[in-house]
Residue frames as a rotation matrix with the C-alpha (Angstrom) as fourth column:
UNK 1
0.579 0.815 0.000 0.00
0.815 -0.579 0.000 0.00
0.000 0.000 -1.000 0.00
UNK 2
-0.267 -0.413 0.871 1.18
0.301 -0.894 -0.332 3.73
0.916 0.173 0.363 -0.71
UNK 3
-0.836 -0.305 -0.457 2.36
0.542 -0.590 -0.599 6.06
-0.087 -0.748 0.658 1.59
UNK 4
-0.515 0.852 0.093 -0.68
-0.781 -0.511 0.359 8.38
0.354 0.112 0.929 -0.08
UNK 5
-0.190 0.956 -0.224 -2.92
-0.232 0.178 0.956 5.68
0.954 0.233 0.188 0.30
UNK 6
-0.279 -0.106 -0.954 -2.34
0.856 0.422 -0.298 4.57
0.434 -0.900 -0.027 3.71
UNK 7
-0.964 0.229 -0.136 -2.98
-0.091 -0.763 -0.639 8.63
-0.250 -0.604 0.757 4.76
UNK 8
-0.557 0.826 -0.083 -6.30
-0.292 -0.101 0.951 8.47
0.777 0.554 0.298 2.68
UNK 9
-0.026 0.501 -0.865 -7.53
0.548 0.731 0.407 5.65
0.836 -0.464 -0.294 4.47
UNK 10
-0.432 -0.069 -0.899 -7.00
0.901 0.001 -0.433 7.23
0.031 -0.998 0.062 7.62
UNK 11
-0.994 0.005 -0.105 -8.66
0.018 -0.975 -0.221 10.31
-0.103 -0.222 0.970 6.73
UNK 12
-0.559 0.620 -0.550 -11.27
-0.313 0.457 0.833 8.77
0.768 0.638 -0.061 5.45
UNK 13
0.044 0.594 -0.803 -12.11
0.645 0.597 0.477 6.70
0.763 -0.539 -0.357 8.52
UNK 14
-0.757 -0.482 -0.442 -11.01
0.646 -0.450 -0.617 9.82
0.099 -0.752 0.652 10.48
UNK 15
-0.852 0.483 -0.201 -13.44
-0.470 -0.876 -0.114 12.39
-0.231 -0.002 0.973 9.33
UNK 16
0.021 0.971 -0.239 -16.29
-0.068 0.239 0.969 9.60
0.997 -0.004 0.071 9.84
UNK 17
-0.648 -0.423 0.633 -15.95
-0.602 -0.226 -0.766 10.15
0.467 -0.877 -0.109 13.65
UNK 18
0.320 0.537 -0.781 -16.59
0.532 0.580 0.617 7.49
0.784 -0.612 -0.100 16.25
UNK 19
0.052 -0.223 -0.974 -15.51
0.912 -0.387 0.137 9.76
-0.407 -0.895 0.183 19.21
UNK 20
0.717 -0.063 -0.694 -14.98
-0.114 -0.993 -0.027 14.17
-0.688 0.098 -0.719 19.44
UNK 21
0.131 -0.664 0.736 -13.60
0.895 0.399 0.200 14.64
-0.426 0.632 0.647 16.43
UNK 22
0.638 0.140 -0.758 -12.36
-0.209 -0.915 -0.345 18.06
-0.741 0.379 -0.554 14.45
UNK 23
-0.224 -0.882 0.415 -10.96
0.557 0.234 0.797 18.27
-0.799 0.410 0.439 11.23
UNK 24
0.683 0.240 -0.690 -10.44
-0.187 -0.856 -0.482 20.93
-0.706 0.458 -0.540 8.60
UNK 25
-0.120 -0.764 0.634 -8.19
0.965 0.061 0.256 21.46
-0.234 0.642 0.730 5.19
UNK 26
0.844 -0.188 -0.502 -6.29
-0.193 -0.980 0.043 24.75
-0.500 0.061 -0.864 4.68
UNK 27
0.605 -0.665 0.438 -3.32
0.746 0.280 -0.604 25.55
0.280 0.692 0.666 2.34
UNK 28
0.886 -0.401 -0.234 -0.56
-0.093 -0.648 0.756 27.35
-0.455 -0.648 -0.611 3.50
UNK 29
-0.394 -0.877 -0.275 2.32
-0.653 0.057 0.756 28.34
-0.647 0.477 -0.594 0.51
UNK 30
-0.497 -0.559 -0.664 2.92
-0.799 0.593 0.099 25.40
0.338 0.580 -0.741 -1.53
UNK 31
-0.998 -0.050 -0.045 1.61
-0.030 0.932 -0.361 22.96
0.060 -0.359 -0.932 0.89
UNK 32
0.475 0.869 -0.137 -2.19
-0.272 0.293 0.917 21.14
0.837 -0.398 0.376 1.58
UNK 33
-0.765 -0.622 0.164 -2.64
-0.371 0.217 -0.903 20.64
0.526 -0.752 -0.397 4.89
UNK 34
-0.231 0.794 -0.563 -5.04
0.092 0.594 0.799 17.91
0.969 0.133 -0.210 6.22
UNK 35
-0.709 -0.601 0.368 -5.98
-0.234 -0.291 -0.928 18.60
0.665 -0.744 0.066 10.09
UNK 36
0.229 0.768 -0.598 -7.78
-0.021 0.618 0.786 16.07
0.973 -0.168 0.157 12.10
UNK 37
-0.672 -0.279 0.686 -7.79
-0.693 -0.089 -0.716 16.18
0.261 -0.956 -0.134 16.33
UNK 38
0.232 0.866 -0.442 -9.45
0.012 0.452 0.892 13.24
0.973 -0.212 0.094 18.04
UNK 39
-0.365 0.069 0.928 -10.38
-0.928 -0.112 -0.356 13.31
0.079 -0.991 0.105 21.95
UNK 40
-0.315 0.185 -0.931 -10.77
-0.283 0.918 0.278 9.85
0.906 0.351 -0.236 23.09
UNK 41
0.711 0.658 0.245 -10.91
-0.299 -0.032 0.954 10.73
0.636 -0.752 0.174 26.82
UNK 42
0.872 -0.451 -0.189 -7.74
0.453 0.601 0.658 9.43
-0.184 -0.660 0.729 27.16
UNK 43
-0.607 -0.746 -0.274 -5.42
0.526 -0.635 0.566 11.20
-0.596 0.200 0.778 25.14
UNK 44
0.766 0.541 -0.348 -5.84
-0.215 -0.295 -0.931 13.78
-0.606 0.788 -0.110 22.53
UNK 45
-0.245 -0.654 0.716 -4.29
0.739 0.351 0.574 13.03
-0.627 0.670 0.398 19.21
UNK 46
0.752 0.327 -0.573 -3.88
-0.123 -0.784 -0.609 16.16
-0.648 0.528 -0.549 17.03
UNK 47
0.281 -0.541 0.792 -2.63
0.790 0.599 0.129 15.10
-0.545 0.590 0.596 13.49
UNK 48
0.358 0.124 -0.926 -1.66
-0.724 -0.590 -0.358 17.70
-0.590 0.798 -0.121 10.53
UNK 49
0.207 -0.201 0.958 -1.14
0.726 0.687 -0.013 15.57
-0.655 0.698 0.288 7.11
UNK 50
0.100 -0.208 -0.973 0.66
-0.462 -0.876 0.139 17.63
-0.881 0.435 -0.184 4.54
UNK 51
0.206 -0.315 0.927 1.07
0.905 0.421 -0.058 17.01
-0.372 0.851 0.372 0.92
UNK 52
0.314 0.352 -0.881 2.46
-0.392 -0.798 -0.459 19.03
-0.865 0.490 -0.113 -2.10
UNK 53
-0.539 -0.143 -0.830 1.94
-0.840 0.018 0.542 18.61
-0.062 0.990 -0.130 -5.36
UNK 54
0.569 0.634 -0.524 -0.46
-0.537 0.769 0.346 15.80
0.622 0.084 0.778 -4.69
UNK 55
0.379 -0.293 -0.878 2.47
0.611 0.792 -0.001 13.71
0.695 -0.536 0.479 -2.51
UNK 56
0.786 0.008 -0.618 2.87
0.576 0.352 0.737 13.22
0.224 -0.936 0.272 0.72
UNK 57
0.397 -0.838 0.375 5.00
-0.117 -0.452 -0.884 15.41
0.910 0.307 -0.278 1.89
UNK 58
-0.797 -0.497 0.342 5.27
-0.262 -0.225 -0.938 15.40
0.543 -0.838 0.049 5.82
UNK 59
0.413 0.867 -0.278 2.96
0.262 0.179 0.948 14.34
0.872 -0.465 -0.153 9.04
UNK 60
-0.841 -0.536 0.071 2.95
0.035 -0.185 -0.982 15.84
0.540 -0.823 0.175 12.45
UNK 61
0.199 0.820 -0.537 1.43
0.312 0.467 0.827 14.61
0.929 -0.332 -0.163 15.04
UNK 62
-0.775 -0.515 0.365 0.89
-0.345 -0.139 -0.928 15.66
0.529 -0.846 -0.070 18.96
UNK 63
0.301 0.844 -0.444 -0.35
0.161 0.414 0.896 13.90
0.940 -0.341 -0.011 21.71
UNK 64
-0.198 -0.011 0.980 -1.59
-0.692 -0.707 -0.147 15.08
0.694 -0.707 0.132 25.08
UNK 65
-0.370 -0.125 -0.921 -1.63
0.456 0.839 -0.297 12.56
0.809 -0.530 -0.253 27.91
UNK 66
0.671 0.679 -0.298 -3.68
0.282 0.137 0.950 12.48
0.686 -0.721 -0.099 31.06
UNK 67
0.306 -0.435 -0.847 -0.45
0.951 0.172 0.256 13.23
0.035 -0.884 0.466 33.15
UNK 68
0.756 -0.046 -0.653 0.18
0.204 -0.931 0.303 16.11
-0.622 -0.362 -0.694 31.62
UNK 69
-0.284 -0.959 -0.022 3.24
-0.120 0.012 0.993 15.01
-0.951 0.284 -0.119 29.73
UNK 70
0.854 0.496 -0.155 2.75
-0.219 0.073 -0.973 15.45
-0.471 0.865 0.171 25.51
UNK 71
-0.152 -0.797 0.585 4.69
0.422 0.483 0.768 14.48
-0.894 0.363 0.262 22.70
UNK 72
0.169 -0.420 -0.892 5.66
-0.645 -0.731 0.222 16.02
-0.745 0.538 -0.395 19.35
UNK 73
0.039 -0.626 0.779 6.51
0.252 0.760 0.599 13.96
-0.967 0.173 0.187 15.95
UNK 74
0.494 0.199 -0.846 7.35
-0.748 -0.398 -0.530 15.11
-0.442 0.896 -0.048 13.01
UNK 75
-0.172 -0.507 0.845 8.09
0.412 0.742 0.529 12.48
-0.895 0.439 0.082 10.04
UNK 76
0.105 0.116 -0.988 9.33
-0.639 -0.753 -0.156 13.76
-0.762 0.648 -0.005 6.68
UNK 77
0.614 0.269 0.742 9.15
0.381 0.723 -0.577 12.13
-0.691 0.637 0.341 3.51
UNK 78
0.487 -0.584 -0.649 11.94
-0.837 -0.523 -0.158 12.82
-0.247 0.620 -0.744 0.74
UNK 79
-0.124 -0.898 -0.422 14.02
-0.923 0.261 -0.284 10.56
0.365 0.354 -0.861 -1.78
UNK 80
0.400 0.526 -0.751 12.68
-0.090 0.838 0.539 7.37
0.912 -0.148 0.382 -0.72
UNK 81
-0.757 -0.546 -0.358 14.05
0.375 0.085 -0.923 8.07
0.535 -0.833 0.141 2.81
UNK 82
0.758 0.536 -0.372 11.68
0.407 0.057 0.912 8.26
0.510 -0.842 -0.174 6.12
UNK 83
-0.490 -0.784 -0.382 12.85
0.574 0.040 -0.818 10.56
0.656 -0.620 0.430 8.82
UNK 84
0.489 0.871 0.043 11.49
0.270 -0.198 0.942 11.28
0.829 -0.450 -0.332 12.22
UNK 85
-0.951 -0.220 0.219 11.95
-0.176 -0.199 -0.964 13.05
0.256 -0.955 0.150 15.68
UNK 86
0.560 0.786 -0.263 9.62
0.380 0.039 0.924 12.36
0.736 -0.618 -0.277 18.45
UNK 87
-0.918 -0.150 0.367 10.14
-0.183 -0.660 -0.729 15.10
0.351 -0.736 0.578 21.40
UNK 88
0.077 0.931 -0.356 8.57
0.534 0.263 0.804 14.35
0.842 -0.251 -0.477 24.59
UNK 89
-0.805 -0.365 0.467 8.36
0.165 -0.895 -0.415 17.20
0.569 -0.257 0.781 26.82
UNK 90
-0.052 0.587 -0.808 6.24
0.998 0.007 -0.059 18.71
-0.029 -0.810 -0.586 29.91
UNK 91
0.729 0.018 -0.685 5.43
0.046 -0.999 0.024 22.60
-0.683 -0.049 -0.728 29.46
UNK 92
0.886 -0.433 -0.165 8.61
-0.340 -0.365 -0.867 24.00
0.316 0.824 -0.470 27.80
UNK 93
0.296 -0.774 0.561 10.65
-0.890 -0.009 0.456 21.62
-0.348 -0.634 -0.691 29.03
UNK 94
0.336 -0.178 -0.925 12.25
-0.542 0.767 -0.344 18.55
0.771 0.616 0.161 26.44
UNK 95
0.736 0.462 0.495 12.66
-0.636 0.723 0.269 15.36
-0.233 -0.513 0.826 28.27
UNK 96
-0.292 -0.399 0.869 13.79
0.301 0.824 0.480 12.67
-0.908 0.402 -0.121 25.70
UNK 97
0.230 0.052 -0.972 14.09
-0.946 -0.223 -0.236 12.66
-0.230 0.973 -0.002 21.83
UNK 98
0.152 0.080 0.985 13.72
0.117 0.988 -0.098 9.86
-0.982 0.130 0.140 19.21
UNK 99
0.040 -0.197 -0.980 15.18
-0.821 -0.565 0.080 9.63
-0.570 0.801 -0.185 16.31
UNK 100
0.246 0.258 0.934 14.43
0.119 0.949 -0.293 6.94
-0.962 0.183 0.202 13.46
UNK 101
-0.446 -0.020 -0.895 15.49
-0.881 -0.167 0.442 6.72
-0.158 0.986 0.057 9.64
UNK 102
-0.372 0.301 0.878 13.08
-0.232 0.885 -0.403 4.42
-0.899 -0.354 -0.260 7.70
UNK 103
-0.974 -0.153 -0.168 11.55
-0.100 -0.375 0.922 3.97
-0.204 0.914 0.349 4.35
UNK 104
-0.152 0.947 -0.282 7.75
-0.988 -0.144 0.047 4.57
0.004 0.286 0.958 2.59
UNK 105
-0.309 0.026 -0.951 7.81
-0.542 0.817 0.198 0.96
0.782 0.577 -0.238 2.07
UNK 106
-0.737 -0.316 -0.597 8.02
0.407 0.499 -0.765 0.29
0.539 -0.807 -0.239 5.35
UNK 107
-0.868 0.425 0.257 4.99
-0.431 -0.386 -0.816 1.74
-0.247 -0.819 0.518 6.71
UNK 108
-0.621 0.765 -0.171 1.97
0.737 0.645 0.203 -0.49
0.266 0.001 -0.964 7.50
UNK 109
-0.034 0.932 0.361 -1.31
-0.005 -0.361 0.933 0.38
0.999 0.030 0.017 8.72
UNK 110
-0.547 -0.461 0.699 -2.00
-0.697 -0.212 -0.685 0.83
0.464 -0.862 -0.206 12.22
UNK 111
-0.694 0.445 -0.566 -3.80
0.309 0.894 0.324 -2.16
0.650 0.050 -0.758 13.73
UNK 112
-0.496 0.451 -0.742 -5.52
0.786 -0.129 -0.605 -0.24
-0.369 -0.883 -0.291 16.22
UNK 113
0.027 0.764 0.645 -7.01
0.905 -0.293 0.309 2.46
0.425 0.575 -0.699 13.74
UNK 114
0.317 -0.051 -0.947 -5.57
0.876 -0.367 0.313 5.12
-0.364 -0.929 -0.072 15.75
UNK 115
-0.055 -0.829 -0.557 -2.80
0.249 -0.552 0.796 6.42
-0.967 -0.095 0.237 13.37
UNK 116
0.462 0.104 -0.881 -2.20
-0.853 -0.221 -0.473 7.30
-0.243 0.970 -0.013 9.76
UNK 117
0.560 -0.553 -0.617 0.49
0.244 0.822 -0.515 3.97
0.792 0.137 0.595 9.80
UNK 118
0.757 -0.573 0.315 2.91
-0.035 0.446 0.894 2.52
-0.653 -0.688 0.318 12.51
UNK 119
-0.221 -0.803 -0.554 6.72
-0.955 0.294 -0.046 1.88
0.200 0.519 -0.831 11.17
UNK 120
0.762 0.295 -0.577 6.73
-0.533 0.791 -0.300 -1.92
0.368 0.536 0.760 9.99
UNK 121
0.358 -0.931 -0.075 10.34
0.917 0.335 0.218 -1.88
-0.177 -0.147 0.973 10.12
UNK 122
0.868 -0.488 -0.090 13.41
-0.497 -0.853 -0.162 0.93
0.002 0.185 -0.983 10.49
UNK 123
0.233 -0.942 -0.242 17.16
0.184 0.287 -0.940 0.51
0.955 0.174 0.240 9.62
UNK 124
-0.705 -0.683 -0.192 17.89
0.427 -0.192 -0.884 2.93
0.567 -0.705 0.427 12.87
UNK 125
0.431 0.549 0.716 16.20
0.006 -0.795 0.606 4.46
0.902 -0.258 -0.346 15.98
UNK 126
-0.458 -0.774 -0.437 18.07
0.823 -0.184 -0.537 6.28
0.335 -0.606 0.722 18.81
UNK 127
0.615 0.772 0.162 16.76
0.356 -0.455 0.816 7.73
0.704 -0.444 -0.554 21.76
UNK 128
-0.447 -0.794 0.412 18.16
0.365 -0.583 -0.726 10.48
0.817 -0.175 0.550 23.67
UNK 129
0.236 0.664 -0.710 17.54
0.763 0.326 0.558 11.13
0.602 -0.673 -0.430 27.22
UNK 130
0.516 -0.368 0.773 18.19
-0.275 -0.926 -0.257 14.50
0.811 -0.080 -0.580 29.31
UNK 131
0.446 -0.727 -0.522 21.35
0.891 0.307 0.334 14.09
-0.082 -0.615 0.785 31.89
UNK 132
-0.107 -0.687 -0.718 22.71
0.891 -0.387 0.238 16.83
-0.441 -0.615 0.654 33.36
UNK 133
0.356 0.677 -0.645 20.55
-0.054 -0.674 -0.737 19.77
-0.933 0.297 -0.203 31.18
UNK 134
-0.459 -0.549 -0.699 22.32
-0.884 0.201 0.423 17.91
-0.091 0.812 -0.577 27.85
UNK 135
0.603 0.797 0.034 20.54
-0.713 0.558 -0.426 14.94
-0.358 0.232 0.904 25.77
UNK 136
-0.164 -0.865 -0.475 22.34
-0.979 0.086 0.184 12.04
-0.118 0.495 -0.861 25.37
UNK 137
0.300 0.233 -0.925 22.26
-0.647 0.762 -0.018 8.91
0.701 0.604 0.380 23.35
UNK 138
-0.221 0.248 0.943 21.07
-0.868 0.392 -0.306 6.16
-0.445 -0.886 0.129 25.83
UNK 139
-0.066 0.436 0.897 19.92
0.012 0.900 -0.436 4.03
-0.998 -0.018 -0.064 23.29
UNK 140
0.017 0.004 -1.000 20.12
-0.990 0.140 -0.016 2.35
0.140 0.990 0.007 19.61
UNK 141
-0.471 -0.135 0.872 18.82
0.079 0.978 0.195 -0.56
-0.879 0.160 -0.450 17.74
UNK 142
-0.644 -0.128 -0.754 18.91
-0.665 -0.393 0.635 -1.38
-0.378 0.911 0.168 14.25
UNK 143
-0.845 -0.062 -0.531 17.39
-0.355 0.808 0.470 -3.54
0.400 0.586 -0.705 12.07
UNK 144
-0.639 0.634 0.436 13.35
-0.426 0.180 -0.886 -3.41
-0.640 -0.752 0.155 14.00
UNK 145
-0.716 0.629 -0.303 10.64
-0.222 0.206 0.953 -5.28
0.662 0.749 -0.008 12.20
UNK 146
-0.283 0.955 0.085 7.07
-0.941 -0.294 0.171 -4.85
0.188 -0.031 0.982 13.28
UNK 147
0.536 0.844 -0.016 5.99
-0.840 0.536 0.087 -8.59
0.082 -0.034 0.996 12.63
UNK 148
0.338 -0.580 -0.741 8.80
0.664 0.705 -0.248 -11.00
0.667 -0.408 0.624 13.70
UNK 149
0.999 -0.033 0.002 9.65
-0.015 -0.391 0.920 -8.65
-0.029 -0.920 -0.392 16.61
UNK 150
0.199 -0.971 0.136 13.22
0.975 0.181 -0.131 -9.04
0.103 0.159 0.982 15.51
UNK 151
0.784 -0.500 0.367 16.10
-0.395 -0.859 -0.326 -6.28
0.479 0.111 -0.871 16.46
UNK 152
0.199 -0.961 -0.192 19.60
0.607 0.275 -0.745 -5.58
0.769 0.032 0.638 16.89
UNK 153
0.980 0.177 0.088 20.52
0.110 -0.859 0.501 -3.55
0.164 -0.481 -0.861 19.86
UNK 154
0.194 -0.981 -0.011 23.72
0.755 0.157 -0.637 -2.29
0.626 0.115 0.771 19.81
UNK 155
-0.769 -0.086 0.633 23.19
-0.261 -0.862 -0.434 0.59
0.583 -0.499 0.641 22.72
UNK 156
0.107 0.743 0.661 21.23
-0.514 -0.528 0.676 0.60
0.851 -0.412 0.325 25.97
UNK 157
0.473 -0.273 0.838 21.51
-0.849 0.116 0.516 -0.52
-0.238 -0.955 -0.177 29.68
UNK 158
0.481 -0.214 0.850 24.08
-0.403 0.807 0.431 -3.38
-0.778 -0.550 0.302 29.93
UNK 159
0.731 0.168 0.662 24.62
0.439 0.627 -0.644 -2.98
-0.523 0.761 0.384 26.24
UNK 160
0.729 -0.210 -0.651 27.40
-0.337 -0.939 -0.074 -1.13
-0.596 0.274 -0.755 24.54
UNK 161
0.405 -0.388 0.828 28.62
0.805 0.581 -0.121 -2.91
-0.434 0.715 0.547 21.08
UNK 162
0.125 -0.417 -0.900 31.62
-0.279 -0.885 0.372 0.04
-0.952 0.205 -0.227 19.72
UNK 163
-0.590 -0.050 -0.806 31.68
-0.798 0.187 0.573 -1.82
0.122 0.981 -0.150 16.50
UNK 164
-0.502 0.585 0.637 28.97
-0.230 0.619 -0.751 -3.94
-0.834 -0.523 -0.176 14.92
UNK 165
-0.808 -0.060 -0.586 27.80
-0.581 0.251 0.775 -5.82
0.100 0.966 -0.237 12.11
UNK 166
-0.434 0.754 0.493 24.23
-0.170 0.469 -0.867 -7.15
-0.885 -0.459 -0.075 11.26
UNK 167
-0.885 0.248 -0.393 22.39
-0.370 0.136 0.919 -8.66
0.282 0.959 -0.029 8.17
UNK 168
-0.278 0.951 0.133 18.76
0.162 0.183 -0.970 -8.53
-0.947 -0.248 -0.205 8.28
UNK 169
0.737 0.638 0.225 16.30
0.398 -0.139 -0.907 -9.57
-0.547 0.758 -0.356 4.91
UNK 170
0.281 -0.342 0.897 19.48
0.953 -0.008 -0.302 -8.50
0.111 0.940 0.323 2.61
UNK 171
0.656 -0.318 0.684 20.11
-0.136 -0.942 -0.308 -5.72
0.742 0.109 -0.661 4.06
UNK 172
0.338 -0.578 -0.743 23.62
0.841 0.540 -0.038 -5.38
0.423 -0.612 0.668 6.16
UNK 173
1.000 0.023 -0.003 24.50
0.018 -0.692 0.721 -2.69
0.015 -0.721 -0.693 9.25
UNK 174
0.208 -0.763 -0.612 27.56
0.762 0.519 -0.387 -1.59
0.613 -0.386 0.690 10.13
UNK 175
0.463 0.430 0.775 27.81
0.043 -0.884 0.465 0.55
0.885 -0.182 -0.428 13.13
UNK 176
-0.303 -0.663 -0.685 30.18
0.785 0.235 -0.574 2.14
0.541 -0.711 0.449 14.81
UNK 177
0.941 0.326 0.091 29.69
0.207 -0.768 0.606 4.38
0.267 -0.551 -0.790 18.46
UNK 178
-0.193 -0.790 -0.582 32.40
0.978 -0.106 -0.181 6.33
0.081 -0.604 0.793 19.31
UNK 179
-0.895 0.180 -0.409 31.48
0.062 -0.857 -0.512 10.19
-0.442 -0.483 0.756 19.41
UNK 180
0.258 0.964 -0.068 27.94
-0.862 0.198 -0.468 9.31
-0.437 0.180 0.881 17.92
UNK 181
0.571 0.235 0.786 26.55
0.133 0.919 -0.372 6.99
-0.810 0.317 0.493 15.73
UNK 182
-0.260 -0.458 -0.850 28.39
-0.914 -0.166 0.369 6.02
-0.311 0.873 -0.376 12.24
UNK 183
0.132 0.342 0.930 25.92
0.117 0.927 -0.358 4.04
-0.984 0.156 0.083 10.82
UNK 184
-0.467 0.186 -0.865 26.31
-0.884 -0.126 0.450 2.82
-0.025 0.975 0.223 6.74
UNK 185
-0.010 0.845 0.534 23.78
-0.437 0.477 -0.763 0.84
-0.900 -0.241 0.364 5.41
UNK 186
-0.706 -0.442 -0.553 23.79
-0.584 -0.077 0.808 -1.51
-0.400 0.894 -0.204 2.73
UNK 187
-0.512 0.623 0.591 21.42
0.549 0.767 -0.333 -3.39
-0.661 0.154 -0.734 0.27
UNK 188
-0.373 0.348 0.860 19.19
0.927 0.109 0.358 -1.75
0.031 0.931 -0.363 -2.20
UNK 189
0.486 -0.007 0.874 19.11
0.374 -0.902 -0.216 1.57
0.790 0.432 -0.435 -0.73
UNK 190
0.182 -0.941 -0.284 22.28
0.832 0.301 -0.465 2.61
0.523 -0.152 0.838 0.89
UNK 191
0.550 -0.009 0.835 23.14
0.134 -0.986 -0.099 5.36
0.824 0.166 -0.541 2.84
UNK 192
-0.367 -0.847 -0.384 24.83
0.605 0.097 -0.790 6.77
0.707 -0.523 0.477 5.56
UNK 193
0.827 0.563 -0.007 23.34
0.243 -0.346 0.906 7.99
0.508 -0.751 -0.423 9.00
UNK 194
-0.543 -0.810 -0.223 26.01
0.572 -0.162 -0.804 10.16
0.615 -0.564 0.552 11.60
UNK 195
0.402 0.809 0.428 24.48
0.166 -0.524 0.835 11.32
0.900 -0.265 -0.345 14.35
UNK 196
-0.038 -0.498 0.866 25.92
-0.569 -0.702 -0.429 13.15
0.822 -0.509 -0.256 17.40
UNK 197
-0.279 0.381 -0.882 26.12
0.500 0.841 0.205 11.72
0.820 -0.384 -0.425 20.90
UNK 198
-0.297 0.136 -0.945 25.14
0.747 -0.584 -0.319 14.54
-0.595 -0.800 0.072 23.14
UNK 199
-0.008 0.565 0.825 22.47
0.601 -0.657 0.455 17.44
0.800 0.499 -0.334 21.97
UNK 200
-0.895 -0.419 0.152 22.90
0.255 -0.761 -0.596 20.78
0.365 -0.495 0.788 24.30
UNK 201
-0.460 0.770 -0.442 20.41
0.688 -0.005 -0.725 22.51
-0.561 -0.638 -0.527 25.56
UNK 202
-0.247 -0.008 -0.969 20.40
-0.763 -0.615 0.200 25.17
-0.598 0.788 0.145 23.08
UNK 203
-0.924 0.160 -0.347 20.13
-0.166 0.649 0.742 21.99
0.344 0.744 -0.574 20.56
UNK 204
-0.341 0.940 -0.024 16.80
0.907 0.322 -0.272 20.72
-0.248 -0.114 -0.962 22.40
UNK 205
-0.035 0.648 -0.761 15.28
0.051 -0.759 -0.649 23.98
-0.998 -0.061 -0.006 21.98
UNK 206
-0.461 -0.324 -0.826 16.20
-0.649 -0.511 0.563 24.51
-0.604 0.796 0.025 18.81
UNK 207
-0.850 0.501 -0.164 14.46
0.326 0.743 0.584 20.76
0.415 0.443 -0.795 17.64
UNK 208
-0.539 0.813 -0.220 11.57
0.500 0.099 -0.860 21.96
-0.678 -0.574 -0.460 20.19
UNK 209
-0.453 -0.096 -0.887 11.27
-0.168 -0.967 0.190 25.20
-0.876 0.235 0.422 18.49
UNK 210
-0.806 0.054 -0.589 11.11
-0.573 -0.315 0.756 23.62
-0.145 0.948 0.285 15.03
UNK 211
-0.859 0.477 -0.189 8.33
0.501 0.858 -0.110 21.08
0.109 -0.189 -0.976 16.21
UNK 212
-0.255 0.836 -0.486 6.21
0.589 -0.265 -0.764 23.30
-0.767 -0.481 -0.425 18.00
UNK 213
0.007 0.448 -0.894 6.03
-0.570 -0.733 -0.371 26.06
-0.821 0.513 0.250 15.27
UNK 214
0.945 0.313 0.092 5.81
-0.033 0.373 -0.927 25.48
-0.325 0.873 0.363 11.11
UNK 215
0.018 -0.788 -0.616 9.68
-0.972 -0.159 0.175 25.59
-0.236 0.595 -0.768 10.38
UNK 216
-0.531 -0.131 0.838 9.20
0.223 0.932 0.287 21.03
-0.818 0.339 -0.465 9.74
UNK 217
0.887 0.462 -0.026 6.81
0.016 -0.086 -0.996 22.54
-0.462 0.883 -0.084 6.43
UNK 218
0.515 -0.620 -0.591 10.65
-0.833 -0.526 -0.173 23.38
-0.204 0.581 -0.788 5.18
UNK 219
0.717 -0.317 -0.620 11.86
0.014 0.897 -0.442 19.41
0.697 0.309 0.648 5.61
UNK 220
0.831 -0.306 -0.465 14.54
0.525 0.708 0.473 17.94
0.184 -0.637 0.749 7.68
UNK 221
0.008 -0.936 0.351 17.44
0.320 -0.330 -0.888 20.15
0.947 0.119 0.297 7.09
UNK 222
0.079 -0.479 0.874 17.22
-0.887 -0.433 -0.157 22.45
0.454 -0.763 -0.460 10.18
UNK 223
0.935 0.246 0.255 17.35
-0.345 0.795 0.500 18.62
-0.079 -0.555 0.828 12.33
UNK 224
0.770 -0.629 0.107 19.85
0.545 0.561 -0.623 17.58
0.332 0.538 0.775 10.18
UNK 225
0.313 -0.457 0.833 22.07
-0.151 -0.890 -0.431 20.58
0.938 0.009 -0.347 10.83
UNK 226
0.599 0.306 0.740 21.63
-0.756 -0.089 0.648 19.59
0.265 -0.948 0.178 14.54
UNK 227
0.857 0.043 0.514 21.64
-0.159 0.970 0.184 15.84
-0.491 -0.239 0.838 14.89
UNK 228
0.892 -0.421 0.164 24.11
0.425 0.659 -0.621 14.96
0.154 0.623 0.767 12.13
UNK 229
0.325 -0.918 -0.227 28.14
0.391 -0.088 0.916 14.70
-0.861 -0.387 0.331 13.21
């Protein structure tokens, strides 16, 4: 299933509301922007779906929790590459950050009918935790797949692999940690992933910043700028 079709569907089954639903469509520049909020009583889920030119272009999603604590995600679309932050945060204060590179292929439906799609599978996600008013990489595992529950962890408590090598489905990791990540990726679409091991405080703001307002309509670069050694 397409990346377009997989949002359809979910608008579709969104704007037939089984619970408090809102949802509007406004253009803004270049971009459509689909905008759907559902109140379940438990959380709220407040989506924006973007497209231009007819494709997919970006989704950003926040959700408000019962404790008080919300989350942030923005996932761009570009070049047959998937890339995402999730920033969970409490007022104007950042928390933890996730970071994930995947591909359009790779996104399923959500089985629970919640989302636009779940990740299937990702090559990388790496999750940064706050220590000492500075985020730092606490965790990484490669090579997740949705429906055999299979991963590689090569980062997190008890774990801490400085060079590593994995082959998953034809595709093969190699990843080294030594001042971030230095991941290259091979198989049928290659690439290369460096990512820092310690985001400032100035850096969290600066990802918060582009979450909370419209600078993720511009794509990944300002992140990139950040995140990438």
């Amino acid at each position: 299933m397409s990346l377009e079709t997989l949002l359809e569907k979910y608008h579709e089954r969104a704007t037939v509301p089984l619970r408090n639903t809102i949802f509007d469509q406004r253009n803004k520049g270049p971009f459509e922007i689909l905008h759907v909020i559902e109140d379940d009583e438990f959380r709220v889920l407040n989506h924006r779906i973007v497209y231009r030119d007819g494709a997919a272009s970006s989704v950003w999603r926040q959700q408000q929790w019962g404790s008080g604590d919300c989350s942030i995600d923005v996932t761009q679309f570009d070049g047959g590459v998937v890339n995402s932050v999730s920033i969970r945060y409490a007022g104007n204060s950042v928390f933890a950050a996730k970071f994930s590179v995947t591909r359009p292929e790779w996104l399923i439906a959500d089985p629970d009918f919640r989302l636009p799609y779940i990740f299937g599978r990702t090559d990388m996600e790496a999750w940064y935790y706050t220590h000492e008013n500075r985020l730092v990489l606490s965790r990484v595992r490669l090579a997740f797949d949705y429906s055999t529950k299979h991963t590689f962890t090569v980062l997190d408590q008890g774990v801490e692999k400085k060079t590593a090598v994995h082959l998953y489905r034809d595709v093969e990791y190699r990843c080294d940690l030594d001042d971030g990540i230095r991941l290259t990726i091979d198989g049928k679409s290659p690439r290369r992933v460096h990512w820092r091991q310690n985001l400032s405080a100035d850096d969290a703001r600066a990802i918060f910043k582009y979450a909370r307002g419209y600078r993720w309509l511009g794509g990944w670069r300002p992140v990139a700028d950040i995140v990438e050694i």
